[in-house]
N, C-alpha and C positions, 0 to 999 in steps of 0.2 A: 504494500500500500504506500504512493506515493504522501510525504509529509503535507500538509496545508501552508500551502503559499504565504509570505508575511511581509511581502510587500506591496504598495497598492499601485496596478495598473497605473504607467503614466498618461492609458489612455479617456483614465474614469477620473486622475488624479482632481483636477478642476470643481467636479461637480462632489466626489465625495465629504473634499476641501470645502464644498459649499453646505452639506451637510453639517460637517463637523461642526463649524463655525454657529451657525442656526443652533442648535441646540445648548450652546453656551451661553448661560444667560450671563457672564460678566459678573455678578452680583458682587459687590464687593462683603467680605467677609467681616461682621462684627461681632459682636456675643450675644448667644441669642441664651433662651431659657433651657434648654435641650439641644443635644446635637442625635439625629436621628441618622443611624446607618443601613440604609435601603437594600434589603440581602438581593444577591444575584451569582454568576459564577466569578467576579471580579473578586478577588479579594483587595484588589489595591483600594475598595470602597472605606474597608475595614482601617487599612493604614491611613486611609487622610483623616479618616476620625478618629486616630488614636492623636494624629498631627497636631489636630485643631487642640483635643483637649488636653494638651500638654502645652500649649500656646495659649490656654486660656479662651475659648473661645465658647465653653459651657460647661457648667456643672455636673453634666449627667449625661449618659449615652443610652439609648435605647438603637438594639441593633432588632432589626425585625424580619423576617421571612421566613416561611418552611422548605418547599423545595417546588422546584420546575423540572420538567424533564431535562432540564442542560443544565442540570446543578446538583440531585441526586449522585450523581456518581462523584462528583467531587469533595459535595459536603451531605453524606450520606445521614448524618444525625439534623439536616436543616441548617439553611442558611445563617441565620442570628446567633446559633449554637456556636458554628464554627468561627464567627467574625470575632464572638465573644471571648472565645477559646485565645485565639492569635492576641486578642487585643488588650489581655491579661498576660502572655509569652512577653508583648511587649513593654508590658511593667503598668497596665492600666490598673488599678485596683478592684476588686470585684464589686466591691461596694458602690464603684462609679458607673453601675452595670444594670441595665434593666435589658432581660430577652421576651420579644415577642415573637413565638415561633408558627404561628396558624398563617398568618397573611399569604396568598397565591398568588395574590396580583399589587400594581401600586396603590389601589383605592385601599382595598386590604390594608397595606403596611400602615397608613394614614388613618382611618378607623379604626383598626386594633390599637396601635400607639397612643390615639387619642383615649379610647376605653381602657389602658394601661395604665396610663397616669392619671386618671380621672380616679381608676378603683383605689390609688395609693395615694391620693389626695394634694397630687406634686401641681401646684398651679402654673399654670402654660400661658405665657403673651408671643411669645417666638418661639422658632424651630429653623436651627440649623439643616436642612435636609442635603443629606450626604452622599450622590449617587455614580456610576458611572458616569461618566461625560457628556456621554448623546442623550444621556436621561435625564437632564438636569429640565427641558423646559418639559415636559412632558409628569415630570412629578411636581413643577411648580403650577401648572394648571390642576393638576388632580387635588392637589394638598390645599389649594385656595377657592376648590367646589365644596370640599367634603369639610374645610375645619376655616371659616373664612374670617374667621373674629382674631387670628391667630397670624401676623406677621411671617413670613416665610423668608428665608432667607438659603438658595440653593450653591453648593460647591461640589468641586471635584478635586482631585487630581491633576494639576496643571503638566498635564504630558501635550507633546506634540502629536498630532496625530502620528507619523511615523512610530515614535517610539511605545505609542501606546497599541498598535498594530502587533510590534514584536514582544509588546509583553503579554497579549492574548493568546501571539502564536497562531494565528488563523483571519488573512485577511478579510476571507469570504463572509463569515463570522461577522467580521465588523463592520461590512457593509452591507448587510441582510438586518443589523440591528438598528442599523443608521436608517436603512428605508424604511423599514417597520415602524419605527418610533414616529419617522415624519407622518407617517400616513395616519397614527393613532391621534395627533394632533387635532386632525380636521374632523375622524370620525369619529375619536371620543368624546369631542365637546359636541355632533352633532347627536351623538347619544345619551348627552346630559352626564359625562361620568370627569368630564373635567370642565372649566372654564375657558372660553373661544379664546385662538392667539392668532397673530397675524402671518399666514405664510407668506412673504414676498412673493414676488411671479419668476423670481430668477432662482429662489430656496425648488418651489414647485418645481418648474423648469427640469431642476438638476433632479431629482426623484424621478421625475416621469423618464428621463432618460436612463439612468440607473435600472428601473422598472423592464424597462425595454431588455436593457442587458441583462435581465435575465435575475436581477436580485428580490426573489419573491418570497422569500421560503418563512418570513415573519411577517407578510403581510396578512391581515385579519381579514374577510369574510366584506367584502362593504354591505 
């Protein structure tokens, strides 16, 4: 079996590079009440959240997710479980540690978190929300339908798209998540599961050609 490619075609480079971008909300990082760690197969989500709270950036971490089919085999006890796991290895304290492990999807991680801190009486005005890269605008629409009284504030991982390619390990991989994510934009909030965002005509543009070339394999159902 040939290995997965880990570099991105120079002839998709343009439009992926126009993905990447779009989904970065920029946000600049302050302290918020909570820093929430978004489970998925990335663990570098786990490390920018140990980042932040050793920089001071929240009091408390709540890592939330159980598993997807492309993350069972990696973190077979559940996503939250294992970010936890690492994020204690790297000298977090357990006691800085709340796991939410039911969530399946991003509304999930958002509703359970919020029903977490609610049962243990921790009062919430902000949330650091901590995700993959290309996730970041797509849990800031979800996280300001479902909990909207509550300031949001989104980061990642400041990799280059390059470098975050070969720490996947699998180009194809990240431009199946890049197209999928864009497309959840338009038809999650057209399904009421997150709040409307603005796709440019050139963000579009570059999906729909992407689309063309064949990257479908996360796209949802319209």
């Amino acid at each position: 079996m040939n290995a997965p490619t880990v570099e991105v075609p120079e002839s998709l480079r343009a439009d992926v590079e126009q993905l990447w971008d779009y989904h970065d909300l920029h946000h600049e990082v302050r302290h918020c009440d909570v820093g929430v760690g978004l489970g998925s197969h990335d663990l570098g989500v786990a490390d920018h959240v140990v980042d932040l709270y050793r920089a001071g950036s929240f009091p408390l971490i709540v890592f939330t997710g159980a598993n997807a089919p492309t993350t069972v085999g990696r973190f077979p006890r559940g996503e939250a479980v294992h970010y936890r796991e690492h994020a204690i290895e790297l000298g977090v304290p357990d006691s800085a540690i709340l796991v939410e492990s039911r969530a399946t999807n991003t509304a999930e991680n958002i509703e359970y978190t919020r029903e977490l801190l609610g049962a243990k009486g921790i009062p919430v005005s902000s949330l650091l929300l901590v995700s993959r890269p290309y996730q970041q605008r797509r849990a800031f629409a979800t996280a300001k339908k479902i909990w909207p009284e509550v300031e949001i504030v989104c980061s990642s991982q400041r990799l280059p798209l390059d470098e975050y390619v070969r720490a996947i390990g699998d180009v194809s991989r990240v431009i199946n998540m890049l197209v999928g994510d864009t497309q959840r934009i338009t038809v999650y909030a057209e399904r009421g599961f997150a709040i409307p965002q603005d796709v440019p005509a050139e963000v579009d543009a570059a999906y729909r050609r992407l689309v063309d070339a064949g990257y479908v394999s996360r796209l949802v159902p319209a």
